[in-house]
N, C-alpha and C positions, 0 to 999 in steps of 0.2 A: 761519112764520119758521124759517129755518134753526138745527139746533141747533149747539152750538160747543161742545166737550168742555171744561172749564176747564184738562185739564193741555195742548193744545191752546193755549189761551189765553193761558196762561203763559206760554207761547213767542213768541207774537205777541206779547204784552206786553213783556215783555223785547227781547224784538226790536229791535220799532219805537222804543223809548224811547233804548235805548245807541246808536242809530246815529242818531235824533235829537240826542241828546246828544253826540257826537262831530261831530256838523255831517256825516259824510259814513260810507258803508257800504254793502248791499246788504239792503233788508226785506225785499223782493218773495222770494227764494225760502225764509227761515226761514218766514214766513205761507204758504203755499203748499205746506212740505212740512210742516208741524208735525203735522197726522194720522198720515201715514206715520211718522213720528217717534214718535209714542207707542204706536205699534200693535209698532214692533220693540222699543225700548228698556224700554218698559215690557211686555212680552209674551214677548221671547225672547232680546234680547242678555244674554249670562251674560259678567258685571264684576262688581269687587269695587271699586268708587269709594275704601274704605278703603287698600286695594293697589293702585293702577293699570298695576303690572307684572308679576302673578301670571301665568306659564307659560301657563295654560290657558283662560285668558281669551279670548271671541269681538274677531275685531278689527272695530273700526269707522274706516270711511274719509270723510271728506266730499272727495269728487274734486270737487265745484263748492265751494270752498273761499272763493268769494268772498260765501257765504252764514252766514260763520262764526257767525255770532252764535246759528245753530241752534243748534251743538254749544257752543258755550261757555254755552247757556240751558241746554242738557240736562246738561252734566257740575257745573253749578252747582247744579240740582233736582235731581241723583239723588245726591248727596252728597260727590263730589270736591273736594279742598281748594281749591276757587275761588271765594272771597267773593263777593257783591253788592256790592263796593265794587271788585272789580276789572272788574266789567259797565258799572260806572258810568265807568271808565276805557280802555272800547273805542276802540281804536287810538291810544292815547297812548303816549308814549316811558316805555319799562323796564315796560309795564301786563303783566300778564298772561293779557290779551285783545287782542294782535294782528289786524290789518288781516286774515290766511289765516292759520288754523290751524299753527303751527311745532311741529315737534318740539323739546322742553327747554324750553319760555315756559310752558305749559299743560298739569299732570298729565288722562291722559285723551288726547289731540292723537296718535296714535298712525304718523303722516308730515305734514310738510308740505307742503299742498297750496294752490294758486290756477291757476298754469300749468295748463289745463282740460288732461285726460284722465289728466294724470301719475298723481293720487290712482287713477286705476283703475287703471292699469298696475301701481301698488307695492301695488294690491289683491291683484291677477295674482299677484306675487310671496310676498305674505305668504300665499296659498293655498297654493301650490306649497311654500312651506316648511312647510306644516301637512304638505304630503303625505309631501313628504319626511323629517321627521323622523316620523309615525305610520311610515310603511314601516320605520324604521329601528331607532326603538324598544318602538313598540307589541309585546307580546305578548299570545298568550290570557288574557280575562279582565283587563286590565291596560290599559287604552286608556288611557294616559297625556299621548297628545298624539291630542284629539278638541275641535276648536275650528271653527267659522266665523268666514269671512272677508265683513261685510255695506259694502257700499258703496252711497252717494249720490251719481247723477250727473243732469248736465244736457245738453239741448239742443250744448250748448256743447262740453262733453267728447266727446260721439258726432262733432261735426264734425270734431273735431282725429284727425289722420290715426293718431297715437300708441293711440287707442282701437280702431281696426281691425286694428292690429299687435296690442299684444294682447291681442286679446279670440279673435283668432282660436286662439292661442297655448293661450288658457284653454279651448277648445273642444277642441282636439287632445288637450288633458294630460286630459282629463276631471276639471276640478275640482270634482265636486261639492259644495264645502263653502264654494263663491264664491258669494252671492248679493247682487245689484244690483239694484238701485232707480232707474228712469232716471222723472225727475221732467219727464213730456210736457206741458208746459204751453204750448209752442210760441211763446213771446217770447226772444228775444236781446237786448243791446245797444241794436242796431239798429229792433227792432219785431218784427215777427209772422215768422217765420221759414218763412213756407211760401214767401215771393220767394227766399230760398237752404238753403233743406235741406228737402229733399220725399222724401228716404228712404224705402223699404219698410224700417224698423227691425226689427220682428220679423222678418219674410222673414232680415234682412242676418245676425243675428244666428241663425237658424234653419243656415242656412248653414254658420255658422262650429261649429255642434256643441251650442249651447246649448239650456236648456228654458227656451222664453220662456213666459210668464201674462200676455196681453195684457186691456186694456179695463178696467182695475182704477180704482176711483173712489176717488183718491190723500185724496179729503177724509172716507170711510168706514172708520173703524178695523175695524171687523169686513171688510170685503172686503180688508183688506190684512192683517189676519192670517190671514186667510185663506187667500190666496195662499202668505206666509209659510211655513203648514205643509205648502199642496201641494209649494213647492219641496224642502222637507227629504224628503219621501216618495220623492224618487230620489236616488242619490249618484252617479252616473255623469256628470253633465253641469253645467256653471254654470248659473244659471240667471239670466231678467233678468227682474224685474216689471217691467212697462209700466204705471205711474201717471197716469191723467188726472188737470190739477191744475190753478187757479187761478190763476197769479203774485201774490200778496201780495192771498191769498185775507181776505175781511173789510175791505177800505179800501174804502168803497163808491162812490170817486172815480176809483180807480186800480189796484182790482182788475183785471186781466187782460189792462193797457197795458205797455209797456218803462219809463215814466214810475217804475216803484216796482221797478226793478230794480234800479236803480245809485246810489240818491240818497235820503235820507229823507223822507218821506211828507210832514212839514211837521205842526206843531200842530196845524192846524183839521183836517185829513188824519184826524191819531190821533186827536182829539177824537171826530171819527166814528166811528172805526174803534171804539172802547171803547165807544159805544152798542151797535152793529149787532153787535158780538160779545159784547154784557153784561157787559162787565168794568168794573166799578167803582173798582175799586182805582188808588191813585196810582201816579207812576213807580217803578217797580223795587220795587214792594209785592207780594210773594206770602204770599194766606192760609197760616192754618198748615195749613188740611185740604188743599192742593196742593201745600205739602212733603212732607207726610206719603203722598200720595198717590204723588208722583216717588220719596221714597225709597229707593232698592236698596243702601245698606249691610248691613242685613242678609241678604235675600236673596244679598249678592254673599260676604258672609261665609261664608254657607251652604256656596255653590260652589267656596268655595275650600277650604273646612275639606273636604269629601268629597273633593277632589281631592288634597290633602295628604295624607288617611288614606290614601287609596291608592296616592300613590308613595311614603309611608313601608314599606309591605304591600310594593312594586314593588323598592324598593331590598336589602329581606331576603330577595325571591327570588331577583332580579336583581342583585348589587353593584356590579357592573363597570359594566354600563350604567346604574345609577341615578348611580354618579360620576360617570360618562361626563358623563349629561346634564346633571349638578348643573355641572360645571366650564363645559362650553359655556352653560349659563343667566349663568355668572357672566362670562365674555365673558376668561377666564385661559388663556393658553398653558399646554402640559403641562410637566411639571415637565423640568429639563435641556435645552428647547428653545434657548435660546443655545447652552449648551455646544456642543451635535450640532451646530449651525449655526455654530459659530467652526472648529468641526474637518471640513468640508464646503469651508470657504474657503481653510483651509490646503493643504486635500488640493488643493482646484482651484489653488493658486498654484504647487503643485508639479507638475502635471499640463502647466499652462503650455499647455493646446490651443489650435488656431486655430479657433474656429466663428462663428456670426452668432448674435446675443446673442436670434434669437429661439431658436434653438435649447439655447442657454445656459437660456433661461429655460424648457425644456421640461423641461431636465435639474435644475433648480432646484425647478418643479413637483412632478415622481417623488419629490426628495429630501423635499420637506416635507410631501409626501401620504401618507407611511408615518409619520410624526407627529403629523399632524393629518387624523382623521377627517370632522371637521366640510366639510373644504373642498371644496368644488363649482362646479367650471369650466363652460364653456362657449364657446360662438363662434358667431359672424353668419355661418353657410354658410362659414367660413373656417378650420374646423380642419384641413387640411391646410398651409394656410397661415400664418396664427397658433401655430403647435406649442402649442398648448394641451392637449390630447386627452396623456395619460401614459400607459405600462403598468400595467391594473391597474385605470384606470378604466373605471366602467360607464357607459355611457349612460341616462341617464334615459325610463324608461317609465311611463305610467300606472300606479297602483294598486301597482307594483311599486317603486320609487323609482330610487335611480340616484346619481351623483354628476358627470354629464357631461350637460351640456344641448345639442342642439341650436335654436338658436333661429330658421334660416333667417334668410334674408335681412331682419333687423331688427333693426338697431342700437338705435335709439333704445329699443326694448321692451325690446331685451337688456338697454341700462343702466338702465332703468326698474325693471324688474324686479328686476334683482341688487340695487338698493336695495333693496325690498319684502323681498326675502331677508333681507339685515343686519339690517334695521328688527326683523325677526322674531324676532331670538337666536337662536342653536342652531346656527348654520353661516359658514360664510366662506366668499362669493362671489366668484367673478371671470369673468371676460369679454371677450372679445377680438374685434377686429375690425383694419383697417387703421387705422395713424394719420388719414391724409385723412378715414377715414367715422368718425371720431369727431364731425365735423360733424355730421352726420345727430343724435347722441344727445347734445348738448353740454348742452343744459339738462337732462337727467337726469343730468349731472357737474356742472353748477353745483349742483343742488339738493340732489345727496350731501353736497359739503361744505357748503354753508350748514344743513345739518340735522346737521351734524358724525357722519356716520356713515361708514363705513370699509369700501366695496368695492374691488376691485383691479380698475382696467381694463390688458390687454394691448391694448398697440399697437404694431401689429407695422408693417414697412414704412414707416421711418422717414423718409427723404430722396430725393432725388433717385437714390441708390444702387438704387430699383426700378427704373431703366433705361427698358428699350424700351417700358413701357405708360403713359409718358407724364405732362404737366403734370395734367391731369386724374387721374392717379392721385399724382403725388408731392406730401406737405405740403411748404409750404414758412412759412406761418404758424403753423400747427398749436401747436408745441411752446413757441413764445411767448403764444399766445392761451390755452393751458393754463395756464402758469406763472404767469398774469395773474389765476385764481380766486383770490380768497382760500383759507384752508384745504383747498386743490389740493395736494397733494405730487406734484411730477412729476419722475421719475427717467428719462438716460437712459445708461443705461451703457453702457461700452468694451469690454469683454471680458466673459468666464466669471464674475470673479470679483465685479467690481462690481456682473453680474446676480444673484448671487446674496444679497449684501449688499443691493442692491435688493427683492428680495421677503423677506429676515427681515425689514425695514424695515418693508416695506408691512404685513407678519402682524403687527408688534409693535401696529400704530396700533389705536388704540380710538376716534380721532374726526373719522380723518379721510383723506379718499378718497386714491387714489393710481394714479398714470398711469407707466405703465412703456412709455420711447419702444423700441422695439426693431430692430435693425437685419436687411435681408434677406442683406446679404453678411456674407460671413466675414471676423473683427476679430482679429488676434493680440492673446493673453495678453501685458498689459504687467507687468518685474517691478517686483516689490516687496518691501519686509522686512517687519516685524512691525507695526511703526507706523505704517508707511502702507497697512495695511489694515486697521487699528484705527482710521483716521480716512476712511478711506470713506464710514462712515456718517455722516461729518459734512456731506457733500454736496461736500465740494470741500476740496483735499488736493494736498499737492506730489508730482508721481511722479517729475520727476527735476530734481535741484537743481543748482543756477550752480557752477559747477567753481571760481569765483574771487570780485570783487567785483563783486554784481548788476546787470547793466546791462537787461535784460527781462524781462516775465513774457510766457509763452504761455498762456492759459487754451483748454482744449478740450473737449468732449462727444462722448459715441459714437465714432464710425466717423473720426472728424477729430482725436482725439488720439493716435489715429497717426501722422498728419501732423505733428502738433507732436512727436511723439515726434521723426522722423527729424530735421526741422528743427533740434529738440536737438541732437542729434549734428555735424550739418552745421555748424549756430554755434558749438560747442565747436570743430571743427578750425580753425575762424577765428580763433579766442582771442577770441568773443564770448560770454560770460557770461549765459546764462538761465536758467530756470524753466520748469517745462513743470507747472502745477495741472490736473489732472482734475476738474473740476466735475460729478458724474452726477446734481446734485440740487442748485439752485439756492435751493427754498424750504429745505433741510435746511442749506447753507452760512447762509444770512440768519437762520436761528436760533441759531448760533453764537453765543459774545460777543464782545464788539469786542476783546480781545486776542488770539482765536484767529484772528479775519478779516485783522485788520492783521498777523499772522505770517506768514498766506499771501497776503495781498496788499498789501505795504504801500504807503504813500502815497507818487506819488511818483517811483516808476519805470514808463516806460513801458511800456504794457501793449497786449497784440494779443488779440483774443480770436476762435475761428475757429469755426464750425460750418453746418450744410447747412442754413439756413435765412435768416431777414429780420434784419437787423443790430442793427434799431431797442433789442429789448431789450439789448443788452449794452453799452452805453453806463453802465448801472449802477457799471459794474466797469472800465470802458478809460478812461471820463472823454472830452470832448469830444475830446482832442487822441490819446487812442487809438485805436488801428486797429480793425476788425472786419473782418473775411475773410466773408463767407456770401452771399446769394441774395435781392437784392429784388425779381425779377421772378417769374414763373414756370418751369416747369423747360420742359425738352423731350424728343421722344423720341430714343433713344438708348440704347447699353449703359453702363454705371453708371461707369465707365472712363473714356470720351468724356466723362460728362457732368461728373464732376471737373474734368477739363483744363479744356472749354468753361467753366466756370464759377468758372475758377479756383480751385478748392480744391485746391492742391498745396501739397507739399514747399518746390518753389526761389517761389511766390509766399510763402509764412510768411515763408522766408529773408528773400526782397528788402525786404519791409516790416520786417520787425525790425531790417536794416541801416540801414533809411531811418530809421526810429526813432533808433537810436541815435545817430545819425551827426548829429542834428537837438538 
């Protein structure tokens, strides 16, 4: 008879019960990896369940997140504040034990994961920031930031293309202090998975730079900790245990079918199941010697108490860098960072240059990169094109750290990853690519903000103003489909100065992600006085006002409130009376309150609203019987001049619709 470890059993236990109990869930892979499970958590993950966000703490990832009930059995038995009454409430409204592990619902949850491969990627990430900040702060004797990065993944996650970006990534950086868990049990969804993914997996992974430990018997705690300490034995390379496993090993019905994948086992199922594994116990019953046995309170207290004596010890040698890192743990801008950054904006109003706001935002970069240490750029094979890359910054090397990522040609890694980064503490990410290939990484910006964390993506090459490289390269949905995430903050400024009010912005945020549209051609500095660059940051803001009584508003973004600028001018010699609002931030205008919104746009008067893209969203604001000027089709090839006229976004068309307006 096979034996079944009970803390092992517990797991299965719990399992199968809450996701019985919730009528729907995934058993098959908690029963399946539940050895692997106790061979790390109970043998070498170092947590403090009493603190679930101590600095120094190993991080754990479940990237097959759709097996959560592993990790909400394990952070419930090893002592984190998550009742047994909240197990009993898996996937109910406000529980907290969600459907995939969220970051903020469950102390312990350390990213949110289900979208298969993401959880590895933001593993990628959370390594890379171990690396970078030991590079940065570590000194002799003093390994103040000395932590692993252990992730759980599936079948599932290895298909998804997101997992070859980057794991390859994590192979090049040599992260040694990445270690995965890929749980081969060779079921999907679908069934047996050798009809669609037949992979050489260690080979692929051999490949990409890692130390794979293939052949591992996923149901043997000793041969998985085993593995375990051979991967700690090198530090030069990720490594991946290869787990032979059971899918919802112990159902003696539906062990090693797709049947106990997705769906609860069924009564008579678990009634079995609690013979053939020896568990006696009722639903959601764990003896006291199996708490006792999970417990890592004190062990974690342990871990943390030594690690406190010695960045208290770190702080008396080191002062600078022990504040340092205390302020970046606390997630606080350095002190007077407004001030510098109101007097940066003044300077740029009075500078008054003409540039293209990616280059704005190059010069915006420089400027808050001698303020803020922490921050670490990057770009998709596109930093010459993206201006992301500052004077000053290093490029990122192994072993060595760095503060400039090259990511090669991978978007979606990149934003994957720059999550991993934030999720981490210690730094402030960002990222750039073309607007259009934000498509490529769009669910690693949905899942920023739904996890309300706070990277900055740059997107450069905003409209059809990239000209000759065509529909295929110009967004034309793009910056609506952004605006359209919830807690998405997507800015796209006009000139110098809005870029740079645009990234104080994005620095101030503590929850929430931020997309900076940027433009390739160069935008004249529009003026301004004191208060209307004090309302900038409110997202939308009058730049130039009706000379008499109101008869339109011009609403514009980027590279097109130019257009409404001149337009301005032109209906003033008319003796027609408008409004020209800058909007660079449409979620930052709608947080406004309703008497600041109805100041700048009241009810009432005809409104036009113009920009290089699909119309659909600004109806918000024009109202059915208002205009929109922009682009429902797709763009073409052409110089960015042509494509204007072709697509009407001009000067005399604003005119002629504002007169039609009026006139109506």
């Amino acid at each position: 008879m096979t034996h079944f470890d009970p803390r092992a059993n517990a797991i299965r236990a719990l399992s199968m019960d809450a996701v019985q109990a919730a009528g729907s869930g995934h058993p098959g892979m908690p029963l399946g990896m539940a050895e692997i499970a106790v061979a790390l958590w109970a043998g070498h993950l170092k947590h403090n369940p009493v603190d679930p966000h101590w600095p120094n703490r190993d991080r754990f990832v479940l990237s097959n997140g759709h097996g959560s009930m592993l990790l909400y059995s394990l952070l419930h038995l090893t002592g984190y504040p998550l009742p047994i009454e909240e197990l009993k409430r898996f996937r109910q409204l406000h529980s907290m034990t969600p459907g995939h592990p969220e970051v903020g619902y469950t102390p312990g949850v350390e990213t949110s994961t289900g979208p298969l491969g993401q959880g590895l990627a933001n593993a990628v990430g959370l390594a890379l920031a171990e690396q970078l900040l030991a590079a940065e702060f570590n000194r002799d004797g003093f390994p103040v930031v000395d932590h692993y990065t252990y992730a759980f993944v599936g079948d599932g996650c290895l298909m998804e293309g997101i997992s070859h970006e980057a794991c390859s990534l994590a192979g090049t950086w040599k992260l040694g202090k990445l270690i995965v868990f890929y749980d081969d049990n060779g079921i999907s969804i679908d069934g047996h998975v050798k009809g669609w993914f037949t992979d050489d997996t260690p080979a692929r992974f051999r490949a990409y730079g890692w130390n794979v430990i293939e052949d591992i018997d996923g149901h043997n705690i000793k041969a998985v900790d085993h593995a375990i300490r051979k991967a700690k034995e090198q530090t030069e390379q990720p490594t991946l245990i290869c787990c032979k496993t059971v899918i919802g090993k112990g159902a003696p019905a539906k062990a090693g079918t797709h049947d106990c994948h997705g769906a609860p086992l069924g009564e008579a199922e678990i009634a079995a199941t609690r013979e053939a594994i020896g568990w006696t116990h009722a639903p959601f019953e764990i003896p006291r010697e199996v708490y006792a046995a999970w417990d890592a309170r004190k062990a974690g207290a342990k871990h943390q108490a030594r690690w406190e004596a010695l960045m208290q010890t770190y702080r008396e040698a080191y002062p600078k860098l022990g504040a340092e890192f205390d302020r970046r743990q606390r997630g606080t801008l350095p002190e007077k960072f407004a001030q510098r950054a109101a007097r940066q904006v003044k300077a740029l109003q009075a500078q008054g240059e003409t540039m293209a706001t990616r280059k704005a935002s190059q010069n915006a970069i420089a400027f808050f990169a001698k303020a803020l240490p922490e921050l670490v750029g990057g770009s998709a094979d596109l930093t010459g094109s993206n201006l992301t890359q500052w004077p000053g910054a290093k490029s990122f090397a192994p072993t060595r750290g760095g503060n400039y990522v090259h990511y090669g040609v991978r978007e979606f890694a990149m934003a994957t990853i720059i999550n991993g980064l934030q999720l981490h503490r210690g730094l402030r990410a960002f990222g750039g690519t073309f607007l259009m290939f934000s498509e490529y990484a769009r669910n690693a910006l949905r899942m920023a903000a739904l996890m309300k964390t706070n990277p900055i993506y740059v997107l450069t090459h905003d409209s059809i103003g990239l000209g000759e490289d065509g529909p295929t390269h110009q967004p034309v949905e793009q910056i609506a489909t952004l605006r359209l995430i919830p807690n998405m903050d997507v800015w796209r400024p006009c000139d110098t100065v809005e870029t740079l009010v645009a990234w104080q912005v994005a620095l101030e945020h503590m929850h929430t992600p931020t997309a900076l549209i940027l433009s390739r051609q160069n935008l004249p500095c529009q003026e301004r006085k004191a208060q209307q660059i004090a309302d900038i940051r409110k997202g939308g803001y009058i730049l130039c006002r009706e000379g008499g009584p109101l008869q339109a508003i011009l609403i514009a973004t980027g590279s097109e409130v130019d257009l409404a600028v001149q337009a301005w001018r032109e209906l003033a010699g008319q003796g027609v009376h408008v409004r020209v609002v800058s909007m660079p931030s449409c979620s930052a205008f709608d947080q406004q309150d309703q008497t600041y919104q109805h100041a700048i746009l009241p009810f009432g008067v005809p409104t036009l609203a113009v920009e290089a893209g699909v119309t659909a969203w600004w109806r918000k604001y024009v109202g059915r019987r208002g205009v929109v000027i922009g682009i429902d089709t797709f763009g073409e090839s052409a110089p960015a001049g042509e494509l204007y006229r072709h697509f009407g976004l001009t000067t005399a068309r604003i005119v002629e619709a504002t007169l039609k307006m009026t006139l109506n």
